[in-house]
C-alpha positions, 0 to 999 in steps of 0.5 A: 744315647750322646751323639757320638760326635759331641763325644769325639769334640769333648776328648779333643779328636775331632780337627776339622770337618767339612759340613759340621752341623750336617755330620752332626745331625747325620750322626744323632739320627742315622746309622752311618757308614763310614771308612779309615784307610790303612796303608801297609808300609809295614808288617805292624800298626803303630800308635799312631794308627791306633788314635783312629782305631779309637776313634773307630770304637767309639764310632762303633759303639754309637751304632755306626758301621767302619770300614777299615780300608787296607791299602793293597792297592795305593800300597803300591804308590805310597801317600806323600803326605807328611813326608819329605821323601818318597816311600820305599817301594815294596813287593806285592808279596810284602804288602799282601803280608802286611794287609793280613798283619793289619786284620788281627791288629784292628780287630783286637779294637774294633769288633768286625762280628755279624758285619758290625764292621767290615774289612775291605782291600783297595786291591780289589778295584785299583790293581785291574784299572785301565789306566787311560779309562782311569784318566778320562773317566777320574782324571778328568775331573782333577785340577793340577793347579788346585791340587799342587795347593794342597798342603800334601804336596806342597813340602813335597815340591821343594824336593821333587815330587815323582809322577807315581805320587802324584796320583795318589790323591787321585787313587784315594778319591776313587776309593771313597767313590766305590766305597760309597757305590759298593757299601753306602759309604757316606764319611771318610775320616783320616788323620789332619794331614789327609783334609786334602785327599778327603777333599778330593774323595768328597769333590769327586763323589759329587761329580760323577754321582751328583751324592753328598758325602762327608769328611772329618779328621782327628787331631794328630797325636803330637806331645805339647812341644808339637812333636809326633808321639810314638817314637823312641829312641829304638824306632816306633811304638809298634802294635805288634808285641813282637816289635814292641813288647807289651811291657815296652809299650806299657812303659812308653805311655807310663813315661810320657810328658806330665803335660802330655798325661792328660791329652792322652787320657783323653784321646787314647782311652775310654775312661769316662770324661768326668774321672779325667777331668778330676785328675787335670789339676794333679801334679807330682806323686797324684799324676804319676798315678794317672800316667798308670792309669793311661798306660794300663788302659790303653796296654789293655786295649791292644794287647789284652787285659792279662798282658797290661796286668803283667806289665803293670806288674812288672813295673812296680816290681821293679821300679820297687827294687826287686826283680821280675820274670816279666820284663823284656828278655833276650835270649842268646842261643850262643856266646863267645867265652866274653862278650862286650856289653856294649854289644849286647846293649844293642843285641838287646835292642837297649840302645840303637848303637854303640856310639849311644851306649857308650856315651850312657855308660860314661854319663853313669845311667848304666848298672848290670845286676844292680852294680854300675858300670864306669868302663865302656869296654867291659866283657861279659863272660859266659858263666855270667850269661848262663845265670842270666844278667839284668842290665837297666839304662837309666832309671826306666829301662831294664832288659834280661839277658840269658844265655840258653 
């Protein structure tokens, strides 16, 4: 079997590592357990989350253990990395409900069966610490000088970093040390814009348990302008088909760049390196054929093989002409005699504001049942509703409305 770790450099994962040739080695001749943490700051998982449970499959497949760490307790602080301000405090209620919201997710990828993988919750050690017994026995070992170099802080100080996030490397640390005490923990892999809390996790464990242990992270999924992927113009791509609908979902990676196509391919699916390399000098009509390809499988693996085939389907019915009972829907459970379009645009989740979808109206990228509309301030009437109207935005976005 190929060591799993010459598979995540082939696809363009792997971004740093602190002892490659050791990692490597450790991965062909071991059976390791590693950890990937997830912090709760919302009910759903996004794309972005799923780069790392891909990584997490393909670490699972080669015979590795993951750990998928829920952030019940530094949920309660929030990770300042790549972030320009502080995170929105939540109730223990809200992260509690988020943790299990994150179980069902990852477990549609990674396969948590007979202890092939396990799921744990910082809340366990974190929540009951005594906060100076925590300051002689971890703090200790911290420099605040080394730590302000850290590239999680630094744009953070322009703006003021709050003494609550400052522990949080020191929060993140501690877990890979009970990780490693409680399971043999030996690797810890997070996006880039972790290297510095894994440091401090790898440092810390070899103070206070003379243990090696190793980190790696993996490429951040950005477009080729350098972009974080994953938003729209509604907000995230969410995991959670009540946010993002599995068609939605299908549609955003259906869409992405041309440059883009392949990288994706790459980093988000499981089809075989060799069929990827052969469609890297396609253009046109050819790699639209591949951008169905991604958006099919990487649909398939998060929201299962029936709902991608609908999706699928869906958009070659539409984008065919016709018409579809699988496309997004609202449905209305009242309405007033008329009703604005541009109200139920945004009802519908069609465009984020008025403001918006008045200007699509006006630049012409916006019909109702196949007829376009050139007045912002059309009415819709209820008879219409009742009957059901199908409005697209531009040349991608089709979203039914009916009233019950």
């Amino acid at each position: 079997m190929n060591n799993v770790f010459d598979t995540l450099k082939e696809r363009g994962l792997i971004a740093q590592t602190t002892h490659e040739e050791e990692i490597r080695e450790l991965l062909g001749k071991e059976k390791v357990t590693f950890y990937i943490g997830f912090d709760p700051t919302a009910d759903s998982l996004h794309v972005g989350h799923f780069l790392q449970m891909v990584v997490m499959r393909h670490m699972q497949l080669a015979g590795h253990r993951p750990i998928a760490l829920v952030g019940g307790g530094t949920g309660h602080i929030g990770d300042p990395s790549g972030r320009t301000d502080m995170r929105q405090m939540m109730t223990l209620e809200q992260i509690n409900h988020n943790c299990e919201c994150f179980k069902e997710q990852l477990s549609k990828v990674v396969d948590f069966s007979d202890g092939k993988a396990i799921m744990v919750n910082n809340a366990d050690w974190l929540l009951d610490l005594n906060y100076v017994e925590f300051l002689r026995d971890i703090g200790a070992h911290f420099s605040v000088n080394k730590m302000l170099t850290a590239e999680c802080f630094k744009q953070r100080l322009e703006k003021g970093l709050s003494f609550l996030e400052f522990n949080y490397m020191l929060m993140q640390s501690y877990d890979f040390l009970m990780l490693s005490r409680k399971y043999d923990c030996k690797m810890e892999l997070g996006g880039d814009d972790q290297w510095s809390n894994i440091l401090g996790g790898i440092n810390l464990c070899h103070k206070k348990d003379k243990k090696q242990v190793y980190g790696m992270t993996f490429t951040l999924l950005t477009n080729s302008e350098g972009k974080k992927m994953g938003k729209t113009a509604n907000g995230a791509v969410w995991l959670d088909r009540n946010k993002t609908s599995p068609y939605e979902f299908y549609q955003y990676f259906r869409n992405v760049d041309d440059a883009d196509v392949i990288k994706c391919l790459k980093l988000l699916t499981f089809v075989p390196m060799e069929e990827i390399r052969s469609m890297e000098k396609l253009e046109g009509q050819e790699l639209n054929e591949a951008k169905k390809l991604l958006a099919y499988e990487v649909t398939k693996l998060v929201h299962g093989e029936p709902e991608a085939k609908a999706a699928k389907e869906t958009a070659e019915s539409l984008f065919g002409g016709g018409g579809s009972a699988n496309m997004p829907q609202t449905v209305l459970e009242s309405a007033e005699e008329e009703t604005f379009l541009l109200d139920l645009m945004v009802l519908a989740g069609i465009v984020p504001s008025k403001s918006e979808g008045r200007r699509n109206i006006m630049q012409g990228g916006v019909s109702v049942n196949d007829e376009k509309v050139t007045d912002p301030n059309l009415m819709i009437n209820k008879d219409a509703l009742k009957e059901g109207i199908v409005i697209k935005k531009g040349k991608k976005v089709f979203h039914k409305i009916v009233l019950s």
